[in-house]
One Martini backbone bead per residue (centre of mass of N, CA, C, O) as a GRO file, in nm:
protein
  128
    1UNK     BB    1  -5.248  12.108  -5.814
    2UNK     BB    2  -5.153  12.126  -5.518
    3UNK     BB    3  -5.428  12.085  -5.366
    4UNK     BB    4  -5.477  11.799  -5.485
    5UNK     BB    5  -5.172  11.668  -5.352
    6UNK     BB    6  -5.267  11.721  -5.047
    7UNK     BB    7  -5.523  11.553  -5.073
    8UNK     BB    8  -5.389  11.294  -5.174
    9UNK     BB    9  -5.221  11.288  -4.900
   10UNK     BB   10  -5.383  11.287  -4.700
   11UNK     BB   11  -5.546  11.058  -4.741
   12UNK     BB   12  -5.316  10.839  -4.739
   13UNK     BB   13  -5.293  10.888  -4.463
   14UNK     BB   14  -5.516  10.800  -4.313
   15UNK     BB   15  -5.540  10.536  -4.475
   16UNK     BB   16  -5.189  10.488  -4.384
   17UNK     BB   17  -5.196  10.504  -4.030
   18UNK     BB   18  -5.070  10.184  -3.977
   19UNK     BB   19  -4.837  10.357  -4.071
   20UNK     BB   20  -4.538  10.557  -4.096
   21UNK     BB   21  -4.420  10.617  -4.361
   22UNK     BB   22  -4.663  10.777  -4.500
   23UNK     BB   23  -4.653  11.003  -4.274
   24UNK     BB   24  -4.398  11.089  -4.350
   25UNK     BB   25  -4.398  11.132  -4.645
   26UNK     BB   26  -4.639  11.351  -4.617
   27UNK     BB   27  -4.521  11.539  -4.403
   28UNK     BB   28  -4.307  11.633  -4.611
   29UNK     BB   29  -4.437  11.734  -4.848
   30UNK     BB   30  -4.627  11.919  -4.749
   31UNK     BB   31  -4.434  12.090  -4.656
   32UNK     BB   32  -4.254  12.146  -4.944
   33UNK     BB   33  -4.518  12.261  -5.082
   34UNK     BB   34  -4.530  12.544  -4.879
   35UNK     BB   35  -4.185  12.633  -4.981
   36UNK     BB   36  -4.170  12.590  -5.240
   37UNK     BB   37  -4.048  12.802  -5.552
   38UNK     BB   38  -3.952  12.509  -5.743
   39UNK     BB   39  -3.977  12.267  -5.882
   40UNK     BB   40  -3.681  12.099  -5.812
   41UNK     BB   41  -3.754  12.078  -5.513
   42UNK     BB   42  -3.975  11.827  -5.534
   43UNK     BB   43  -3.857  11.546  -5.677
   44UNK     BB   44  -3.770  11.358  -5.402
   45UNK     BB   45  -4.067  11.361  -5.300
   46UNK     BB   46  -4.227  11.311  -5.540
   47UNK     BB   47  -4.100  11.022  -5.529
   48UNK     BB   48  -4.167  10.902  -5.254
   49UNK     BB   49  -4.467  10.955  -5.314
   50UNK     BB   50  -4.526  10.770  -5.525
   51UNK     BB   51  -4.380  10.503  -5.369
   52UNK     BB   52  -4.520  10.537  -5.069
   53UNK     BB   53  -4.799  10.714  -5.089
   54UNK     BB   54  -4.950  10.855  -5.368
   55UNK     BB   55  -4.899  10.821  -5.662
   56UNK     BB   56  -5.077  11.084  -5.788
   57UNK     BB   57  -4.951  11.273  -5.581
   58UNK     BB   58  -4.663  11.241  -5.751
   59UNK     BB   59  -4.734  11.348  -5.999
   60UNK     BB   60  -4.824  11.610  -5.944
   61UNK     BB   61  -4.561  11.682  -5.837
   62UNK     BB   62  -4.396  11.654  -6.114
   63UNK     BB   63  -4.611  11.832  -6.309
   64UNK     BB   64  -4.530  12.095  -6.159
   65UNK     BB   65  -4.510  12.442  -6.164
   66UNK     BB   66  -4.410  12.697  -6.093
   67UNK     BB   67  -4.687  12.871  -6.109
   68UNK     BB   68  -4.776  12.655  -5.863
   69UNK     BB   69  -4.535  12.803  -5.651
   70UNK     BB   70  -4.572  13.125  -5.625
   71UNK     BB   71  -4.718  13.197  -5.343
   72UNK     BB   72  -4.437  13.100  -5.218
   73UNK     BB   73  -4.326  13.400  -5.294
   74UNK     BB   74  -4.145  13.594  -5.053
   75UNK     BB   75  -3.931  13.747  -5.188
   76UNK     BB   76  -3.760  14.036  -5.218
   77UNK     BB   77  -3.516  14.233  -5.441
   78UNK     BB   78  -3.304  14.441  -5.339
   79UNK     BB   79  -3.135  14.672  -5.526
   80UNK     BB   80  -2.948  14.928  -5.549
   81UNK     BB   81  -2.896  15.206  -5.584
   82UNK     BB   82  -2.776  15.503  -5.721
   83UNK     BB   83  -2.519  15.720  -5.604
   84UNK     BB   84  -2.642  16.060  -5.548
   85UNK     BB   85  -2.395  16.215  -5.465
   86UNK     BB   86  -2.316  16.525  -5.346
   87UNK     BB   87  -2.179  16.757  -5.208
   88UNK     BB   88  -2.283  16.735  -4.928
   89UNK     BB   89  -2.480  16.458  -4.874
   90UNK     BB   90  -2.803  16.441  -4.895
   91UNK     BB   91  -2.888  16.273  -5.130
   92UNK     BB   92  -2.786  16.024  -4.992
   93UNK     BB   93  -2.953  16.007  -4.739
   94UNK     BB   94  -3.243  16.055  -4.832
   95UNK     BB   95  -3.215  15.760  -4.996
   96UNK     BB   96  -3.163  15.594  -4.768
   97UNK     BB   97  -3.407  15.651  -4.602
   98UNK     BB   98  -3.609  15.571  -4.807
   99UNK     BB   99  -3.520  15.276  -4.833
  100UNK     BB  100  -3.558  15.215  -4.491
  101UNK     BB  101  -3.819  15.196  -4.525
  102UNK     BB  102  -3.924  14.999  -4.740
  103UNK     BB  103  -3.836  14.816  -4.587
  104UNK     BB  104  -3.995  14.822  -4.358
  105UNK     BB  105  -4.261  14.796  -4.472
  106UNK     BB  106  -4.223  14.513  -4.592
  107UNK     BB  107  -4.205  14.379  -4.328
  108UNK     BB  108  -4.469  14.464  -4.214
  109UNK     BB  109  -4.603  14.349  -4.497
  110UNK     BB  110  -4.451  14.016  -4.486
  111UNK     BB  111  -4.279  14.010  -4.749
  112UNK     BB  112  -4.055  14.007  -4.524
  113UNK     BB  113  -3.806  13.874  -4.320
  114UNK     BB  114  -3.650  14.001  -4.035
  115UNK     BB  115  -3.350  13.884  -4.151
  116UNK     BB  116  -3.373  14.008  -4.433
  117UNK     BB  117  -3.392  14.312  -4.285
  118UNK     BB  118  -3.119  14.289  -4.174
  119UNK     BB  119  -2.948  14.231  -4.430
  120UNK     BB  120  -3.038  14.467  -4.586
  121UNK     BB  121  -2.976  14.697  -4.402
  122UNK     BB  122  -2.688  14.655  -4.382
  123UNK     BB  123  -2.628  14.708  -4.691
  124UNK     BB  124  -2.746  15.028  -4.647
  125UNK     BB  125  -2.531  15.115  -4.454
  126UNK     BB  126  -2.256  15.045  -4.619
  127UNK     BB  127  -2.270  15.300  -4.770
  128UNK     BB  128  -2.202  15.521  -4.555
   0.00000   0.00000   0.00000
């Protein structure tokens, strides 16, 4: 539904190229449809893509489901796991260590993002 959302978007914007304001409009949809998370954040876009760039497009994009939305979410939730300190504290570092890893992985793997990357490391630090 979302590629569908896209191509009647392009197509608008292409044939009411000799306006200004469908370009407009199709081009904030489209960001928006590539960053969008949740329905919720779609609405007042797909209203607006209804009333002045597609009609078509405003329907698919109001009927859209947060599962065609899934492959936009790349947060992923690191909780802290629960400190494992002894009496020398070596198990707690260990698994520092553990964590500070799994985290740069991630980023290294697109997963998360550089800033991300780094608020992430600040909370794994701060329990030192």
């Amino acid at each position: 539904m979302k590629t569908a959302a896209k191509i009647f978007i392009i197509i608008s914007m292409v044939v009411g190229c000799w306006l200004i304001f469908p370009l407009i409009v199709g081009g904030i949809a489209l960001s928006r449809l590539n960053k969008a998370t949740s329905k919720d954040e779609l609405v007042g876009v797909a209203i607006c893509t209804l009333l002045f760039c597609n009609t078509i497009a405003g329907i698919l994009m109001l009927c859209m489901s947060d599962d065609d939305l899934r492959e936009n979410k790349k947060t992923v939730d690191v909780k802290p796991e629960p400190n494992t300190t002894s009496s020398t504290g070596n198990a707690n570092t260990e698994e520092i260590t553990k964590r500070l890893r799994q985290l740069e992985d991630m980023k290294n793997g697109g997963i998360i993002t550089e800033e991300e990357y780094k608020k992430m490391r600040e909370e794994i630090l701060r329990e030192i």
